[in-house]
N, C-alpha and C positions, 0 to 999 in steps of 0.2 A: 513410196515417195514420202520422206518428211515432212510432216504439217508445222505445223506454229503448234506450241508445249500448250497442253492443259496444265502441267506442273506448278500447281501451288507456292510450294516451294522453292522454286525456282524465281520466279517473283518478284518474287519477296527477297530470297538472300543476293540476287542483283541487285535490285533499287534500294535496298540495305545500303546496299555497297557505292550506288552509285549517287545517292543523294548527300551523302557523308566527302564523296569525293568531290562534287561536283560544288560541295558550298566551300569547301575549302580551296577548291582551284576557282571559283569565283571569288572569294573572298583576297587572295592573292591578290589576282587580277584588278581589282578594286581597289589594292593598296597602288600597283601599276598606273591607273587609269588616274587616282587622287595627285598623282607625283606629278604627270603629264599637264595635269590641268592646271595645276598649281604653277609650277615650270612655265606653264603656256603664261600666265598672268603675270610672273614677273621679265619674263624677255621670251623673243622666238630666239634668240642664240643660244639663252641658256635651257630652251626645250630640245634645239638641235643637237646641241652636246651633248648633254642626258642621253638624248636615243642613240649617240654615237657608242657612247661609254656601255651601253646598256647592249652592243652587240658584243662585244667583250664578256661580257655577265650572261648573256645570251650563249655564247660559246661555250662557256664554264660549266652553265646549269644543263644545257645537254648533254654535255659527258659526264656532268654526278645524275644527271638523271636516269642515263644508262646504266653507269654503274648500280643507281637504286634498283632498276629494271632487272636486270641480273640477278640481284639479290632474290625480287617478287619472284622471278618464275620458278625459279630452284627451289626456295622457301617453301610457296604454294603446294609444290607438289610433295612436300615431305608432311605441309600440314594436311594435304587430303589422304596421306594413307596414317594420319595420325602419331606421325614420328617426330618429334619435336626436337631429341637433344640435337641433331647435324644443324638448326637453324641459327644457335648462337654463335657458330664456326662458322657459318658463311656471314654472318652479317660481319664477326672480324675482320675476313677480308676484304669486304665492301668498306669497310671504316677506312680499312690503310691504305685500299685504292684512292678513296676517295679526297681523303687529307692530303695527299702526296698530289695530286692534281691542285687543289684546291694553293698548296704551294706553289705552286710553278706560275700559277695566275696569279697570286697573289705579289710574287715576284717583280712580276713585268709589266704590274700597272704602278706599282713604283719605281723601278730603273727607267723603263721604254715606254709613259705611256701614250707619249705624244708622237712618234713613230710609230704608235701602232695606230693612235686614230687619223694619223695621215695618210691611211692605208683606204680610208671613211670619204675623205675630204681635203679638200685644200683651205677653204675660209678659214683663216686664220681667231676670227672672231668666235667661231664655231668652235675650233680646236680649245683655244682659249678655256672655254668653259667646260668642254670635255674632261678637259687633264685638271683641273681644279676636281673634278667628282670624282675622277679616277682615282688621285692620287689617297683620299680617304676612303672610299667605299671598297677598294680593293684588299683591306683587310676584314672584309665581309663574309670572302672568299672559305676562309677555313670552317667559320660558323656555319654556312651555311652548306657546306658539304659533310659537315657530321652531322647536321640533323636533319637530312633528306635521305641518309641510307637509317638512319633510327626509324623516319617514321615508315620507309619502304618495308624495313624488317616488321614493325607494327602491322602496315597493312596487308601481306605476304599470311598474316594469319586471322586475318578480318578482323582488325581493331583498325578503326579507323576512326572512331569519336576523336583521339589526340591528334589525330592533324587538323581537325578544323579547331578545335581548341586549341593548339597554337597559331594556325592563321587568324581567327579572332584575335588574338592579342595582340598578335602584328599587328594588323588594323587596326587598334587602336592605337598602339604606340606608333607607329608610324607616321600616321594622318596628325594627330596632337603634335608630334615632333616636326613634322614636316609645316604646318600650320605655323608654329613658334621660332621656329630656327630658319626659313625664307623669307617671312617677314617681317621679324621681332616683335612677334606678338606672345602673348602667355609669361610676360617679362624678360625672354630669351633676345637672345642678340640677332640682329639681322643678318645672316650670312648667305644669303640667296642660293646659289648652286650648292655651293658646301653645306649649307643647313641643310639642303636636300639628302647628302652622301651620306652624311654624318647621321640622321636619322635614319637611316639604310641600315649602317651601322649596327646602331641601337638596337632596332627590332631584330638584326639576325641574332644580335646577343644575345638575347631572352626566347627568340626560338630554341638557341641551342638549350641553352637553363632550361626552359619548358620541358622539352624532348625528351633532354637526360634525365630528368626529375622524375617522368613518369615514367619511362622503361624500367629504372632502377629501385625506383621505392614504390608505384601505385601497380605496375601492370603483373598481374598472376598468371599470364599464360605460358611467356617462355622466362619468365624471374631472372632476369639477366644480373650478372653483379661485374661491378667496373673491374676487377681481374678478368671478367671474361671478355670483355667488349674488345680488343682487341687481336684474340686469339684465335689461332687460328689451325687448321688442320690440313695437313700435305695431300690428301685426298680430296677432302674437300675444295681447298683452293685449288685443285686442277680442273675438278670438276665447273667451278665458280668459273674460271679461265675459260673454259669448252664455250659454256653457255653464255656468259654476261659480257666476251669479246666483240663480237658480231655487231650486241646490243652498243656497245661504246663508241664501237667502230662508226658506228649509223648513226648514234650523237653526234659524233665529231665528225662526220663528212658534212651531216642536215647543218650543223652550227656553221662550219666553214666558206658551207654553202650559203647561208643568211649572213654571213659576213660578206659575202663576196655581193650578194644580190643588192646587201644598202650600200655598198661601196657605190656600183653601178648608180643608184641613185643619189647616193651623195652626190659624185660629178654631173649630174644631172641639174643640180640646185639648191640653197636651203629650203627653197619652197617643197621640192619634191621631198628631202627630208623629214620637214616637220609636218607634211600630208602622212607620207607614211608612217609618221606615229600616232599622228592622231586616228588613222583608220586600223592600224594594226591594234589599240589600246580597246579599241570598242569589238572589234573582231576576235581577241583571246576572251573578254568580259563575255560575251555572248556564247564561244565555243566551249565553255567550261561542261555542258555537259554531254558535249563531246568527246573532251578529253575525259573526263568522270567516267563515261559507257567505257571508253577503250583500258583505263586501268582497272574498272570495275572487271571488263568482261576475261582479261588478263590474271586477274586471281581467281577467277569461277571455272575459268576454262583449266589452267593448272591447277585447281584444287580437286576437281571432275575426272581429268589425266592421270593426277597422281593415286586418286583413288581406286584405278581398274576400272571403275564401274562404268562402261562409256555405253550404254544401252539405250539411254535417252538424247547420246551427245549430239546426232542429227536435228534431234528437234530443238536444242536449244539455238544451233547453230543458227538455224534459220530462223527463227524468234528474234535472234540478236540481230541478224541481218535486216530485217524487217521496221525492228527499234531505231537501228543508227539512220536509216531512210527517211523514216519517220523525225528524230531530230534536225537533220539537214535541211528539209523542208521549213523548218520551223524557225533555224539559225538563219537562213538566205535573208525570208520575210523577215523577224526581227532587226536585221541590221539595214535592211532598204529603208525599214518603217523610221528609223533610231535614228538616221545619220543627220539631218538638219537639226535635232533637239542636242544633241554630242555638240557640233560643230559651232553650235552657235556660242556656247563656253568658252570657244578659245579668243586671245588675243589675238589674232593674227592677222596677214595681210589680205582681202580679197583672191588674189590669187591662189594664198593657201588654201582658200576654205576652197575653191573650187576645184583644186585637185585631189584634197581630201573626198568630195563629194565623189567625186569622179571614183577613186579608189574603193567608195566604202560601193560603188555599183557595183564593180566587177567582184569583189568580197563576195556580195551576197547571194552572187552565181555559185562563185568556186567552190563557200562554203559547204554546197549541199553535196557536189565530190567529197570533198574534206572529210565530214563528220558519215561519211558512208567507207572509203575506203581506209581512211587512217587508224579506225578503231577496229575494222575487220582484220587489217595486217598486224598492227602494234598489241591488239588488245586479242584476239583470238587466235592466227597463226604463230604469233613470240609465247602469247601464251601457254598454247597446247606443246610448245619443246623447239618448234622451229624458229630460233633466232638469228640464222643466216637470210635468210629467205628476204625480210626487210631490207638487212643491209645491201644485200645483191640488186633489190629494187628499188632503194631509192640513188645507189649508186648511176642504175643506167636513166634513171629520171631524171636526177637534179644534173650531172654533171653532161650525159648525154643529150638533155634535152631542155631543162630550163636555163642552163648557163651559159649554154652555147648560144642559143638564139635570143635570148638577153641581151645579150654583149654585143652580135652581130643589130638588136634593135635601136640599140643605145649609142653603140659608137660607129657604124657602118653604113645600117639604114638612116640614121637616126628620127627615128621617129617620137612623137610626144610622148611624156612621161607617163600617161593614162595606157598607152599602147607596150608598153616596156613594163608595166607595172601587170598588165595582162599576160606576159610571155612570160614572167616572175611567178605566177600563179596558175600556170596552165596543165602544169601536170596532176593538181589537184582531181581533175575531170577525166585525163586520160588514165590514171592509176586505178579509177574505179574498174576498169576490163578486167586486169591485172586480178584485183580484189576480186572479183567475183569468181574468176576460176579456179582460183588458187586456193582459197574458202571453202569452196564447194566438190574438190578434192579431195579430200582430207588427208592431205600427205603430209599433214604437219603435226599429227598425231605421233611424241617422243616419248617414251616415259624415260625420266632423266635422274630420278631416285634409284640409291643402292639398296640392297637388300640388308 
């Protein structure tokens, strides 16, 4: 039977992994949460809009996130038997997946984009402030999808210092921009929601700059040169197809599905709107090292796979298991303890704050399913080769099980928005079963590298 790893080594090259990831997807999130708060201070319309717009942006960045995703687990396994040259040819293909999406959004938040947040909401007031963010921050789109498959290709080979070094920069240009350009302060003009986008903007521009800058001229491991960044290899892209479809696939149903879920809550109310940003902005800030474990454990477990040697892979499995248990515990309490110090920041009406309240309760239940089953399937089973497996499960979850009895709580039963906000987040709890057997199988053991 598998114990919990004495492995030294192991460790180490995890929380390596995982602290680098983890300050970076908090640091993120902290640009998220500064915008929210900011937003909340000068209107609740223009916070309601923002989170509208930002399910749009939310749809986008899951399926480049997939696309990144694809990139990691392919990548990984070439880096653990130490083959380097296939990894510039897949990350071309990730570049042209990714731009080519990053197009199509960026599209239709300029032609359609108030059609599509009437998809959100009917308050016109709401919409109002929506389509003003949209109609600028939707050129954000392309920046920010060439340099999420840059830094996936990055951390695919355990470089991970430049993504928090470009998310520090964000955060700083973001919060300064967003500080001057909302309220015309730092000599800048007062453009409220638009000073919000328009600093959006900003910061994905100088991600992209960053990103490029160090692939190309600072990073020695795969010495990428801008002739190569887009090329790609008929083999390889078939291979990239096999694997990173599944992964995109499962981006864009999770996206369509958290499209559909604030919809549900949009006709619900602005009040239910702007709770659930304010408890979702505190809930990603907290799960960051959540998601940190589950992409950490994602290139450990493909780097481990790709290199034959799976002699100790048992014990780390359960080590990981043990870990994300261990976070969820930790993430539940943090956000019960957190939620009246958040809350009290906002402008908002009484009513809000009490649904917010209400929401950030059931969070800090769900969480502890969360950061246990979502980093064992996302982060260990995609990892080790099986990247059908997700999308298959969270197909029969989200669309069998949270969507449906949503809808039926919302418009049928209709029941409070606290009770509908619980059938929104109830699969998080039930997928841990799931997780555990399927983990603990190991039939997701692929080796996905050619000879």
């Amino acid at each position: 039977m598998a114990r919990i790893t004495r492995d030294r080594s192991f460790y180490r090259q995890f929380f390596s992994l995982l602290v680098f990831i983890a300050l970076q997807n908090l640091i993120v999130y902290c640009v998220n949460l500064a915008d929210n708060i900011m937003l909340g201070r000068w209107s609740e319309e223009a916070l309601s809009g923002v989170a509208l717009a930002n399910q749009v942006q939310f749809l986008l960045q899951m399926i480049i996130s997939g696309v990144g995703e694809g990139v990691v687990v392919l990548s990984s396994q070439y880096w653990g038997k130490r083959d380097l040259n296939p990894i510039p040819f897949i990350n071309g293909v990730g570049l042209n997946v990714a731009l080519a999406v990053g197009t199509l959004f960026m599209l239709a938040g300029l032609i359609v984009p108030e059609p599509i947040l009437r998809l959100l909401s009917r308050d016109q007031a709401i919409l109002d402030e929506g389509v003003k963010y949209m109609r600028i921050v939707c050129f954000s789109y392309l920046f920010y999808a060439a340099s999420t498959v840059l830094l996936a290709t990055m951390r695919s080979v355990e470089n991970v210092h430049i993504g928090m070094g470009v998310s520090v920069m964000a955060l700083v240009v973001n919060i300064a921009l967003n500080y001057g350009l909302i309220f015309g302060r730092l000599g800048l003009p007062c453009l409220g929601v638009q000073g919000a986008a328009l600093a959006t903007l900003i910061a994905r521009a100088c991600e992209l700059i960053v990103s490029a800058a160090y692939v190309l001229r600072i990073d020695r491991k795969l010495r990428l040169k801008v002739s190569q960044l887009f090329r790609t290899q008929a083999r390889l892209a078939k291979d990239y197809v096999r694997v990173a479809t599944p992964v995109i696939l499962s981006g864009l149903s999770w996206g369509i599905a958290q499209f559909i879920q604030t919809s549900i809550l949009g006709h619900l109310g602005s009040a239910a709107v702007a709770a659930n940003s304010i408890a979702v902005s505190l809930f990603s800030v907290i799960m960051v090292v959540s998601y940190g474990s589950g992409s950490a454990s994602a290139v450990f477990i493909g780097k481990v796979v790709g290199s034959g040697d799976h002699s100790r892979i048992r014990e780390y499995v359960v080590t990981l298991q043990c870990l994300f248990l261990g976070f969820g515990l930790l993430t539940g309490s943090m956000i019960f303890l957190l939620k009246e110090p958040i809350i009290s920041f906002y402008n908002v009406s009484e009513g809000t704050r009490a649904l917010a309240r209400q929401f950030m309760i059931v969070l800090s239940i769900t969480s502890v399913g969360s950061c246990y089953q979502a980093p064992c399937l996302t982060g260990i089973v995609r990892g080790g080769g099986n990247t059908a497996f997700v999308f298959y499960n969270d197909l029969i979850f989200q669309w069998g099980m949270v969507i449906t009895f949503s809808l039926l709580a919302a418009y049928v039963w209709r029941l409070p928005p606290v009770w509908v906000f619980l059938f929104l987040k109830s699969d998080q709890l039930v997928k841990c079963i799931v997780a555990v057997f399927e983990v603990n199988s190991y039939r997701w053991i692929r080796k996905l590298t050619r000879e």
